[in-house]
C-alpha positions in Angstrom: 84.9 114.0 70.6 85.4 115.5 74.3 88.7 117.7 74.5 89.7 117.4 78.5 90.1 121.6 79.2 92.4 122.7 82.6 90.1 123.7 85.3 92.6 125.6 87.2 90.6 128.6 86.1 87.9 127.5 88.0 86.7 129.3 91.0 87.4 126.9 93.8 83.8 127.9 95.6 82.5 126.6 92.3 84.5 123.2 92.1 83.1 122.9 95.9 79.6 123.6 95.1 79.5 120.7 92.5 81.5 117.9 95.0 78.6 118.9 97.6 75.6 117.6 95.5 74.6 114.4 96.3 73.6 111.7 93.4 70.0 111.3 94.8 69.5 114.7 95.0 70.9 115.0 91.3 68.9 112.5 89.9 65.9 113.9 92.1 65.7 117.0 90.5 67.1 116.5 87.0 66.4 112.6 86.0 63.5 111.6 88.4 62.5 108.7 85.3 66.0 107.5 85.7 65.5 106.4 89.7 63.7 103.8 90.9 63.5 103.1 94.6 64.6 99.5 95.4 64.5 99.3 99.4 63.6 101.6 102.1 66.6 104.5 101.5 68.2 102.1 98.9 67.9 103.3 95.1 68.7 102.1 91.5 68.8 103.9 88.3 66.6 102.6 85.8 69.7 102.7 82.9 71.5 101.1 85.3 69.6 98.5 87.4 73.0 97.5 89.4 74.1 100.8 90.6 72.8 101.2 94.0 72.4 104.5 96.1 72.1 104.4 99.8 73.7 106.0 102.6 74.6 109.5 100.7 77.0 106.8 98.6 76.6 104.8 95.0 78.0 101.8 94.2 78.0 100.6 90.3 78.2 96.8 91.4 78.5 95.1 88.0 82.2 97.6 87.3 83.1 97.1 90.9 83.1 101.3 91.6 81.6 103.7 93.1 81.5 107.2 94.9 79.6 109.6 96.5 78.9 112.9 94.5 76.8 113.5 91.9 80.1 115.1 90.4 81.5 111.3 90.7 78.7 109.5 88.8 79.0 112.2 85.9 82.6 111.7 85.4 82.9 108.1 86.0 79.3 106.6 84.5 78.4 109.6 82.1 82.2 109.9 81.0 82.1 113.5 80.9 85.4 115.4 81.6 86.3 117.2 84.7 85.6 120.9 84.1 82.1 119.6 81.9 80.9 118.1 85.0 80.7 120.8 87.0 79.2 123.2 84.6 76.5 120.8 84.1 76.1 120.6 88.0 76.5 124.2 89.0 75.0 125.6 85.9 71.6 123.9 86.6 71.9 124.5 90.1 72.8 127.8 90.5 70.3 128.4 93.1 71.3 124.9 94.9 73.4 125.8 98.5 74.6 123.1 101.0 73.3 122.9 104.0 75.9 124.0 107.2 77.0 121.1 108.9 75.0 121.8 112.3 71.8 121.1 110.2 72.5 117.8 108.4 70.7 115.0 109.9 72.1 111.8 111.4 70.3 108.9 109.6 71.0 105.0 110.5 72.8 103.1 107.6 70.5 100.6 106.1 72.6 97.6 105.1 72.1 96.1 101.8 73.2 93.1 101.4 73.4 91.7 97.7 70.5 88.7 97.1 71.2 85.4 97.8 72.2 82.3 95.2 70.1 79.4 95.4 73.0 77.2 96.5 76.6 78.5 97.8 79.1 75.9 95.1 80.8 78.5 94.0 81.6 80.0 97.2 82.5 76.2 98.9 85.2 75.8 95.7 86.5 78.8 96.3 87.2 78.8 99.7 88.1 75.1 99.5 90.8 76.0 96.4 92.3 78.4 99.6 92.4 75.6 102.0 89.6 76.2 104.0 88.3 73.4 106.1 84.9 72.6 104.5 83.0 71.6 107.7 84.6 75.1 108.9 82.9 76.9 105.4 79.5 74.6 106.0 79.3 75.6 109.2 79.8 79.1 108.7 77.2 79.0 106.0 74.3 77.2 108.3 75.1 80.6 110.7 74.4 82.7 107.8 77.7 84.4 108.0 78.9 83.1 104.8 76.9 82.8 101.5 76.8 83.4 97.9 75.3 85.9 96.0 72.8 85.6 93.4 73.6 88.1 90.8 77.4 88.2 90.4 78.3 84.8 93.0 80.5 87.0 94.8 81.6 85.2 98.3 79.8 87.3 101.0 81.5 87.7 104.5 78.5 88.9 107.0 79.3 90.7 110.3 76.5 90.6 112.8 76.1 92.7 116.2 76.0 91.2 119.7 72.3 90.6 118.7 72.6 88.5 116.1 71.5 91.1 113.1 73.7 91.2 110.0 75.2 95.1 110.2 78.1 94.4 107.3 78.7 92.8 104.3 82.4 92.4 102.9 81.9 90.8 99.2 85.0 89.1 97.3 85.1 88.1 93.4 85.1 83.8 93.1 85.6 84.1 89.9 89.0 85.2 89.0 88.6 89.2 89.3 90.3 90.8 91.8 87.2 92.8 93.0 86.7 93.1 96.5 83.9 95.9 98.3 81.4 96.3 101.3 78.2 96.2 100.7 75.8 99.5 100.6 75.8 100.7 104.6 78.4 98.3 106.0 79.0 99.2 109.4 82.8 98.6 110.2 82.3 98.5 113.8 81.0 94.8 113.7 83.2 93.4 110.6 83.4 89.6 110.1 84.2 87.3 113.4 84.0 84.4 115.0 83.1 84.4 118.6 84.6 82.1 120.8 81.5 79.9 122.5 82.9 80.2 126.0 84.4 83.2 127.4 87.5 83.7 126.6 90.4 86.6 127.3 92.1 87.0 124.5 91.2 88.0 120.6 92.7 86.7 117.5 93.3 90.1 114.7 93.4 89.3 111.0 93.4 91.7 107.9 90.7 90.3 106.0 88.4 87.1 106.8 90.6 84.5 104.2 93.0 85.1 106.7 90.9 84.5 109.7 89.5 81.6 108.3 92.6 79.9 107.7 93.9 81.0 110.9 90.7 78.3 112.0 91.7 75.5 109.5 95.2 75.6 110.9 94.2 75.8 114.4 91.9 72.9 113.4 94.9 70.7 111.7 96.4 71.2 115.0 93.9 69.7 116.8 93.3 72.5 118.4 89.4 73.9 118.6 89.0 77.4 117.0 85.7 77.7 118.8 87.1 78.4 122.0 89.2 81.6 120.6 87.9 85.0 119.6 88.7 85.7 115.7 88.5 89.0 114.3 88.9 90.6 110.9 89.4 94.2 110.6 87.7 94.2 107.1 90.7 95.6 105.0 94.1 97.1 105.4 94.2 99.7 108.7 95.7 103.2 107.6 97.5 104.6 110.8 99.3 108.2 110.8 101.9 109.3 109.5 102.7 110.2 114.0 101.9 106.9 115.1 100.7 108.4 118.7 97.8 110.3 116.4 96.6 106.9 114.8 93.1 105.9 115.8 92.2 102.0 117.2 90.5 100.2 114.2 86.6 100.5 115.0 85.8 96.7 114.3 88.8 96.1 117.5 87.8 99.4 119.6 84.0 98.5 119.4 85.0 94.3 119.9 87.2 95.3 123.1 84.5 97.8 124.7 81.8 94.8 124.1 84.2 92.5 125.5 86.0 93.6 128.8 87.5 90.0 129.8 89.8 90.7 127.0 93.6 91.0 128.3 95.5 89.6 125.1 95.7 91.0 121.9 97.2 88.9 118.8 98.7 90.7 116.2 98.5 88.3 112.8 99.0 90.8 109.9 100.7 90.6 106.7 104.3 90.9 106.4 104.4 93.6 104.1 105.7 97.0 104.9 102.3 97.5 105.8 101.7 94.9 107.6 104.4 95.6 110.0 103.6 99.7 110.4 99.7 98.1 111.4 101.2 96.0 114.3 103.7 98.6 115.5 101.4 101.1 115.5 98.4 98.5 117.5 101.3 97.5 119.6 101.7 101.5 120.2 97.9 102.3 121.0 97.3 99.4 123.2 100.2 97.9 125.3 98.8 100.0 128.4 96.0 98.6 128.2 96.6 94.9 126.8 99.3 92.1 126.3 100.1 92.6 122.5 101.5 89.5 120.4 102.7 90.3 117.2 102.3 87.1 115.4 102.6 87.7 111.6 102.9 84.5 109.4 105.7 82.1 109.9 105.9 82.4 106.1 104.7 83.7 103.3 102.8 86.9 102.8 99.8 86.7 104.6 98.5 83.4 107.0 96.8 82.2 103.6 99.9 82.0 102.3 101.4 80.2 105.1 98.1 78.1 105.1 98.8 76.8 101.4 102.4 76.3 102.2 101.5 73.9 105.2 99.0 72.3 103.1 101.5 71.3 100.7 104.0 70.3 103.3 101.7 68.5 105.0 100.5 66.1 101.2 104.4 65.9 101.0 105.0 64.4 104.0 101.7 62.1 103.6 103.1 61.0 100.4 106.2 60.1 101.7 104.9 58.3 104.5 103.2 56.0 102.3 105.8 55.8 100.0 108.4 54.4 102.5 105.5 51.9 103.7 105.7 50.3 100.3 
């Protein structure tokens, strides 16, 4: 049985030589039967044929984690503690020296986007038990923005560039987990969206793409046509500083607005958490110079899925009622 010892007695340059060695270049030199290539600069290892490695990242996609060291994998798919770890790493490596920053190579991320199911049921339930309008999900699906994967039937959300070619991939559990991740070499800068068909001047901002597509179901219960509005999900919770004037403009939004100068308007629909609220003061912050900023978080509930439900229902109840008082 493993007996977790302090490392506080480790040399720090030590600890830093272990964090700098990448899994591929781990498994390269000291498992080379254990990696199996799977892609152009995408690997698998062969124990474990769902734990991807691309990008100088892994992801174990059957647990839902991942990181990027091979000090990471040790710890968290060999299970050996802390200060064993790096032993193991800088004891067969002793030789092994980063290279300095002004030599490391910029390489493209190569998206890899899980296989696709056969059929995208589970996905259409899933979305539908949210409220989503289904022509809204069908449609979305014929673009091939939208679809189920094969191996775990995870909803995929697919970003694409002003080309037309799939650069992200935000995948969410449908069945009952709370596991949410990107896909190996997402590309934040061109998250999940909906492009208005016409031009238009003003963008629609959403958390994550549930929200954005209910924010189209309501607009569409409204009768009001969400293709002529710009919706955009920022693929997660945004992080500003702790001195808001320091925070940085989400990428997905920075990269949408430089792509898109006839936008003037900026609408703020975020979560009303504590969160939630720091987010929109802090876009409100950043961009008022440059753009009209309105903050509209969800009349109710916690997020504009919430609200969604919520109208749903009141909407049945007031159906029901109208056809009771008919009888």
């Amino acid at each position: 049985m493993r007996t977790n010892r302090p490392y506080v007695n480790l040399d720090p340059a030590v600890i830093e030589q272990a964090r700098q060695i990448d899994l591929l270049t781990y498994l390269n030199r000291y498992e080379p039967r254990n990696l199996k290539r799977v892609a152009p600069n995408v690997y698998c290892t062969i124990e474990h044929d769902s734990l991807k490695i691309s990008n100088g990242k892994w992801y174990w996609w059957s647990r839902g984690f991942g990181g990027v060291s091979a000090l990471d994998y040790l710890i968290k798919v060999k299970d050996y503690e802390f200060v064993e770890a790096v032993e193991a790493l800088t004891g067969k490596t002793a030789d092994w020296r980063a290279p300095p920053p002004t030599q490391k190579e910029s390489k493209p991320k190569v998206l890899l986007l899980p296989p696709p199911n056969k059929d995208c049921q589970r996905v259409i339930k899933y979305l539908s038990d949210r409220g989503i309008d289904r022509q809204l999900i069908l449609d979305c699906i014929s673009q091939r923005i939208i679809y189920e994967s094969a191996d775990y039937h995870n909803a995929v959300f697919v970003g694409k560039d002003s080309n037309g070619d799939p650069k992200y991939g935000a995948c969410r559990s449908t069945l009952g987990s709370n596991f949410k991740g990107d896909a190996s070499g997402s590309d934040k800068k061109y998250s999940f969206r909906l492009v208005a068909d016409k031009s238009c001047g003003s963008v629609h901002l959403f958390e994550c793409a549930i929200d954005l597509l209910s924010y189209a179901t309501y607009l569409k219960h409204k009768d009001k046509d969400y293709k002529r509005q710009n919706l955009l999900s920022l693929s997660g919770v945004y992080q500003p500083q702790k001195e808001i004037e320091k925070s940085k403009i989400p990428i997905a939004l920075s990269t949408f607005l430089k792509e898109n100068s006839e936008i003037k308007t900026i609408y703020l629909h975020l979560d009303n958490d504590k969160v939630g609220k720091l987010c929109a003061e802090t876009l409100k912050v950043l961009l008022e110079k440059d753009y009209e900023i309105v903050n509209a978080p969800p009349p109710s509930g916690k997020d504009v899925n919430d609200f969604l439900l919520s109208f749903l229902r009141n909407v049945q109840l007031k159906s029901c009622q109208e056809r009771s008082d008919d009888r």
